[in-house]
N, C-alpha and C positions, 0 to 999 in steps of 0.2 A: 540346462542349469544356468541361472543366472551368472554373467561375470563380476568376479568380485571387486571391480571399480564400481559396479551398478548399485550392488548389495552395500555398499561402505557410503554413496551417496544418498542412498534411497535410506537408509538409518540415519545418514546426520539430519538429511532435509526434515526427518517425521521427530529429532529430536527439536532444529529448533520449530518448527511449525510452518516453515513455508520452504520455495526451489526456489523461484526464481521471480519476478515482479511481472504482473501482467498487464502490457501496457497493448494499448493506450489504455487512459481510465474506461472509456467507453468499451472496451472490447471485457474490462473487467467487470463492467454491471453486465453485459449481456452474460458472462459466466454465473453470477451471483444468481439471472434471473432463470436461469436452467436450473439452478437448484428448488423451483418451484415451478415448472413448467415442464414440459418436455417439450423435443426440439422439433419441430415441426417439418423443415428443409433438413439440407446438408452444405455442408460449405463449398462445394462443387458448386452449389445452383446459383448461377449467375441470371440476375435482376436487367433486363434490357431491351430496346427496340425489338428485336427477333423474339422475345416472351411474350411482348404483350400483344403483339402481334398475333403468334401463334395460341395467345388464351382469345383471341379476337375479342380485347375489348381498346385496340388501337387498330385505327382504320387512316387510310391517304391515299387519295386518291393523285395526290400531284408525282406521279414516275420521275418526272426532269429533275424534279430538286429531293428526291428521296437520298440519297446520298448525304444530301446537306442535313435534312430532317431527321434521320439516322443517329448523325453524329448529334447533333443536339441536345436531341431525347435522350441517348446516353450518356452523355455530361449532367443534364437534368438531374437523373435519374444517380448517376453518382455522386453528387455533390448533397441532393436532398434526401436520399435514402445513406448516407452518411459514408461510406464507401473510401470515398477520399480522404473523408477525417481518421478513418481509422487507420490509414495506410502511411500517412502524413504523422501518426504517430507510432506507427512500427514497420519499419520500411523493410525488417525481416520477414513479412508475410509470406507466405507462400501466395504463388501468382497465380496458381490455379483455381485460389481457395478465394471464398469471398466472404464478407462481414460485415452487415448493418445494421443501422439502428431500428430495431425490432418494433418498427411501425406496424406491422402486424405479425402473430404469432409465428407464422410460418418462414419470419428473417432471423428467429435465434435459428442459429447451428454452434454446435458444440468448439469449442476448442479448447486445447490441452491447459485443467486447471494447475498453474503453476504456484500459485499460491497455497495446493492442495486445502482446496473447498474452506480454508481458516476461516473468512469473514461467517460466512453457515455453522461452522461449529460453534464459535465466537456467542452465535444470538441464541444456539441451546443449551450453551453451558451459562447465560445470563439468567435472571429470577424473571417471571412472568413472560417466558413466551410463549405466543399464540402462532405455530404454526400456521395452521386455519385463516387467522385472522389477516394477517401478514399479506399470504397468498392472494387472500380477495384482496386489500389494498394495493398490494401490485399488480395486479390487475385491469383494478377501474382505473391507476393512476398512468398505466404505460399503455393498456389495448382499448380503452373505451374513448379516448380522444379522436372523434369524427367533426373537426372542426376546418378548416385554411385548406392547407396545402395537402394535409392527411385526408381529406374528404376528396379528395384526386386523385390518392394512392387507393383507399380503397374500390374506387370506379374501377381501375386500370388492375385491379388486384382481386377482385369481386370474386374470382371463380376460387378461390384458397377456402381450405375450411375455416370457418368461421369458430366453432364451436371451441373452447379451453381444452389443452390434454394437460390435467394436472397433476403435478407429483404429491404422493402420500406422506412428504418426511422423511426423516430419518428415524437408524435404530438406535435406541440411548444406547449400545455398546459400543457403535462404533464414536459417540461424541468423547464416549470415557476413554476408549482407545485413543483418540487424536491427544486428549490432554494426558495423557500416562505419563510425559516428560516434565511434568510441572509437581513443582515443590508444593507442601500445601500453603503457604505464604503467597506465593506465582499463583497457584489457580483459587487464591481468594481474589486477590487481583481482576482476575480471571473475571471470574461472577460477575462482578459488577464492572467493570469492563463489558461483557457482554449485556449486562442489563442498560445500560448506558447507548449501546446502540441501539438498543431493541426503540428505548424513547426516544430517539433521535427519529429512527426510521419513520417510526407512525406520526412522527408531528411533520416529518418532512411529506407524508404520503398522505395525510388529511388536512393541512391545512393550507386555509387559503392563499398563504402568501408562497406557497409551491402551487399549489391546484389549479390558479386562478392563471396562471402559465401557460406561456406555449410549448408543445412536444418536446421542443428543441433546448428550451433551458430547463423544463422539469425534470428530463432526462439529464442534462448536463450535474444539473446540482445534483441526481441520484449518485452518479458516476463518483464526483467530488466526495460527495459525505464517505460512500464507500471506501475509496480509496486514502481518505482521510483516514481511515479507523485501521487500515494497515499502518502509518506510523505512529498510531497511539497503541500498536498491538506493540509493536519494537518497543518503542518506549514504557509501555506497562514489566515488558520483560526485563527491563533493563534495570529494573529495580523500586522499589517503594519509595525513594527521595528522586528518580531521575523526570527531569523537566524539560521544557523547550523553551531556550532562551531566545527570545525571537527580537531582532530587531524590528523597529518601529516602520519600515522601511526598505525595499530592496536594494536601493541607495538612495544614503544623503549624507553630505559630506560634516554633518553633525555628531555621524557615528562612526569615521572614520581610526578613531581611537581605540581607545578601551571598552566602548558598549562591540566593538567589531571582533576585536581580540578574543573576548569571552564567550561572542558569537559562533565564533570559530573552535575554542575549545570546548565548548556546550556540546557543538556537532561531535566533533572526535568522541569525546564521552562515552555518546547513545552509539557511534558505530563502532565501539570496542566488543559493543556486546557480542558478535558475531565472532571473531576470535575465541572470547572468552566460552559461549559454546560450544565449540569447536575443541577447547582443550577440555571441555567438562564431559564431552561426551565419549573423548580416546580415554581420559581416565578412567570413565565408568565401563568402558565396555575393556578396559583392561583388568581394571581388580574385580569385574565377576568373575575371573579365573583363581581359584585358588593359589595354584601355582605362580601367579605372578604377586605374592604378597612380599617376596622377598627378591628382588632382580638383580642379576649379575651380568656384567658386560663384559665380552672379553674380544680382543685383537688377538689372530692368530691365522697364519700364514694364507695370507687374503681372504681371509673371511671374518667375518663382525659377529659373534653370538649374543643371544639374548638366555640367560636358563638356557644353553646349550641348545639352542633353536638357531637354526639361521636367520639372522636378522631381518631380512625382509619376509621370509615366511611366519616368522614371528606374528610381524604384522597383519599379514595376508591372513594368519589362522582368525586373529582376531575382528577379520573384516573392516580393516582401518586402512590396507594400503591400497594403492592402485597397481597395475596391470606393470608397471614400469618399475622394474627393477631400480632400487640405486647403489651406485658404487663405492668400493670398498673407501677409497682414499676418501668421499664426501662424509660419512662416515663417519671413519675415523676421529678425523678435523675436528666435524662437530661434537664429540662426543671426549673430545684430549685424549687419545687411546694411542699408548705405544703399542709398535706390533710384541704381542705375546704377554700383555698389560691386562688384567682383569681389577676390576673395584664392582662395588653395589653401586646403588641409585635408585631415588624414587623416584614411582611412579608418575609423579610429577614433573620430576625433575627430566625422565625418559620422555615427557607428553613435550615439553616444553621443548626439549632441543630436537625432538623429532617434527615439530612442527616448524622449527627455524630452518631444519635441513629440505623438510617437501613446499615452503612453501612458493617458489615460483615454480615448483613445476605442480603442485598441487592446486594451485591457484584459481582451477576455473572452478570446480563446484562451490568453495568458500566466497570467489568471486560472486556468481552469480547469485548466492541471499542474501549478501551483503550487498547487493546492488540496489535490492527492492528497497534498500532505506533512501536513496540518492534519487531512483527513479521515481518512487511515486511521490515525496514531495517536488521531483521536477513537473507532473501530471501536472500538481494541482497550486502549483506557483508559491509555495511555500521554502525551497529550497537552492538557495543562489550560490554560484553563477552556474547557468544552465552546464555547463562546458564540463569536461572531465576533469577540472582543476581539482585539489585533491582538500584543497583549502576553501571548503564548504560550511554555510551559516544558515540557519534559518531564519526567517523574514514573513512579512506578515504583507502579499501585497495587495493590490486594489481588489484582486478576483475573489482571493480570500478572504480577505475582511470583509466584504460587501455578503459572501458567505455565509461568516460567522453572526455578521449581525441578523440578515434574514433568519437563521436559525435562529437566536438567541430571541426573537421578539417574536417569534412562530410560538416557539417555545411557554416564552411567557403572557402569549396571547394580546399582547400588548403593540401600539402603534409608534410607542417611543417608551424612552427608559434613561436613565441619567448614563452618561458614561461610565462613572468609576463603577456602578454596577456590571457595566456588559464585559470592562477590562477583569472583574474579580470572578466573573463567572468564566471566563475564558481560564484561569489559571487552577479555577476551585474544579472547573467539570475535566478541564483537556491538559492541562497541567503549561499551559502557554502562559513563562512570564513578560512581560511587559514593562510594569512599573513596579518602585520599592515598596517591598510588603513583607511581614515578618515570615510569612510562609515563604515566600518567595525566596529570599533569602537563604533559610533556613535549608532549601532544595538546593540552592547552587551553591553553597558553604561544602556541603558532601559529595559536590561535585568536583572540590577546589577551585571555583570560582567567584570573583568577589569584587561589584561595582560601588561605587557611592553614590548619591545620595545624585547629586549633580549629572552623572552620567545617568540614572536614570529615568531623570527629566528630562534631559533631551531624545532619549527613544521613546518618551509618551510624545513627546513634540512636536517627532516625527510621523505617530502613529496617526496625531490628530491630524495631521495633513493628509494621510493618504485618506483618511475618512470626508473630510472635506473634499478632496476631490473627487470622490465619488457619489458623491451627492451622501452621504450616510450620516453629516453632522448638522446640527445647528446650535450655533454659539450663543449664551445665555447673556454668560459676563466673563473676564478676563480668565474665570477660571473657573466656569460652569459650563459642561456639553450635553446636548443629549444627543442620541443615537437613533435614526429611522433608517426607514428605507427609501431609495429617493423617490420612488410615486405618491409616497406619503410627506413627504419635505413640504411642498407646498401647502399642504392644510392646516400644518402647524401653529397653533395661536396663544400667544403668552394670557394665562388667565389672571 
């Protein structure tokens, strides 16, 4: 029988949708990419001088300096079959286990979906998708790449099967199962939120300005966009007005003010939501008890009743508490109770102060999906200052805006585009404001947040600097941009 700290986290996690963030980004697409593949290895199987050796398709005849050749090939082999990137971004790996970048089929191995498969459900509860479709485009876009340094891997890899083992899908009970916690407002959301990735993915998996790529950043931007659509999953939850106020900037001392302030209370906003499910889902799973429509508390000769229950088995019946007892006097405290003192209280009101009194010891499961909103914008450089400082903003930096813009001109098929297009699309598609706009606005008004006019000209200011440094702009006139990509900068010609 499962233990009932198990059973209490494995319901809140399937309430809000995900456990825990799976990092690195990279270790997150090779998850994504098991949901369309099966796994060919195991994560035991380690990639190395002694493998390729023993598939003999590495051969040396120098004995004296094999030791030196050894080590080499192994570093090789770790740095370009990706190994040390993904270890470099989760230094919790288990050391026996290994994980790389699925240069060919037989390097996915499975590891534990922490995000519980959400981005997969995500793209079936979206309008038009094409499993099938999907499948083959990840396919030619991540194993049909026999070009540079891949055309060496698979010499040295030659004897692995070659042939697809492909997964069939899923079964629409379990996609309806996964969203059962959603309001039908949230899973309209939902839809198009998922339909939203579905076009994202195919314009990143067909066209040329991903295609035309090496292994290494087509892969990279897979990774990105995925891991992107985990915090516009938080943020879609978060409500029908909630936004991302992103500075123009990871710094500039332009927005040290009040564009920064707001930045900072924009963040807090979106990571309330995880508390707030956290109290929605002890309510729910308390008033489907009849008996708990009417609640009585009482103090009495060290012990805390609930309805004549003992207070912690109270909870325990309800699959709310953890294996850890709490004491009488903590209790008490929390709840103003003389000894031998009874009053009622709602349900709410029971959710509320019972969450005041477990939460640092109850801290780690709420910890850990509330962390997925911190880490994956730490992934994918959207979310500043790296550090565990608690006074976190979103920010728009060079890796990501050079992102967004790729996407956004994939997207519209187009080689340039004005700016205030690619700034309104950024806030109309992903809900990232920028600059003043009545929508814009109108989302951080019901946020309680509220710049002027002046402040948010200097975070376009800012933005257009990080675009210029990354080769992404060119300047028309004192107040005309447009927006490329920088292989394309150069051919640019005013008509």
């Amino acid at each position: 029988m499962a233990d009932r700290r198990e059973i209490a986290n494995e319901g809140l996690a399937a309430y809000v949708g995900i456990t825990a963030p799976e990092t690195p980004r990279f270790l997150l697409a090779n998850n994504f990419l098991l949901e369309y593949f099966e796994p060919f290895g195991k994560a035991e199987q380690e990639y190395n001088y002694e493998t390729c050796i023993a598939m003999e398709t590495l051969y040396t005849e120098d004995e004296k300096n094999e030791r030196q050749l050894r080590y080499s090939f192994d570093r090789f082999l770790r740095k370009y079959l990706g190994e040390d990137s993904i270890r470099e971004g989760n230094s919790r790996l288990n050391r026996n286990r290994h994980y790389y970048f699925p240069v060919t089929q037989n390097m996915l191995a499975s590891s534990t979906p922490t995000l519980r498969h959400m981005l997969f459900y995500l793209q079936n509860i979206g309008k038009n998708f094409d499993f099938k479709k999907t499948q083959a485009l990840l396919e030619q876009y991540i194993f049909q790449d026999d070009t540079g340094i891949n055309h060496i891997f698979r010499i040295l890899f030659q004897n692995q099967e070659e042939k697809s083992r492909l997964k069939s899908g899923v079964d629409k009970k379990a996609v309806d199962s996964f969203w059962s916690m959603l309001e039908s407002a949230e899973r309209g959301r939902m839809v198009k939120l998922g339909g939203q990735l579905n076009g994202d993915l195919e314009t990143l998996l067909t066209h040329r300005y991903f295609c035309g790529l090496d292994f290494y950043r087509r892969y990279n931007y897979l990774a990105v966009l995925l891991t992107s659509y985990v915090i516009q999953y938080i943020v879609c939850r978060a409500g029908s007005s909630a936004c991302i106020l992103c500075q123009g900037a990871p710094i500039d001392s332009r927005l040290n003010g009040a564009v920064h302030r707001a930045s900072c209370n924009n963040y807090a906003n979106i990571r309330k939501l995880f508390p707030k499910l956290l109290t929605d889902f002890y309510k729910d799973a308390i008033t489907k008890n009849p008996e708990n429509e009417i609640l009585r508390i009482r103090a009495s000769e060290q012990e805390i009743y609930i309805n004549n229950k003992e207070f912690n088995a109270f909870f325990r019946e309800n699959n709310l508490a953890r294996k850890t007892n709490l004491h009488y006097e903590d209790i008490r405290k929390t709840f103003e109770l003389g000894e031998g003192e009874e009053r009622k209280l709602s349900v709410e009101e029971l959710v509320m102060r019972y969450i005041d009194l477990t939460g640092s010891r109850r801290g780690s499961t709420l910890t850990k999906i509330s962390s997925t909103l911190p880490t994956s914008g730490r992934q994918i450089d959207m979310i500043f200052p790296r550090n565990r400082s608690r006074q976190k903003y979103f920010a728009m930096s060079e890796t990501l805006s050079e992102f967004y813009v790729r996407l956004y001109l994939a997207r519209k098929n187009q080689k340039y585009d004005y700016l205030d297009n690619f700034i309104e699309d950024l806030q109309n598609r992903y809900r990232i404001v920028i600059k003043k706009s009545a929508e814009g606005e109108k989302m951080l008004r019901s946020m309680r947040i509220t710049l002027n006019a002046q402040e948010y000209a200097k975070n376009q200011a800012a933005f257009i600097d990080v675009l210029n440094n990354i080769n992404c702009l060119i300047k028309l006139s004192d107040s005309g941009y447009v927006v490329t990509l920088p292989e394309e900068k150069g051919a640019f010609k005013l008509i």
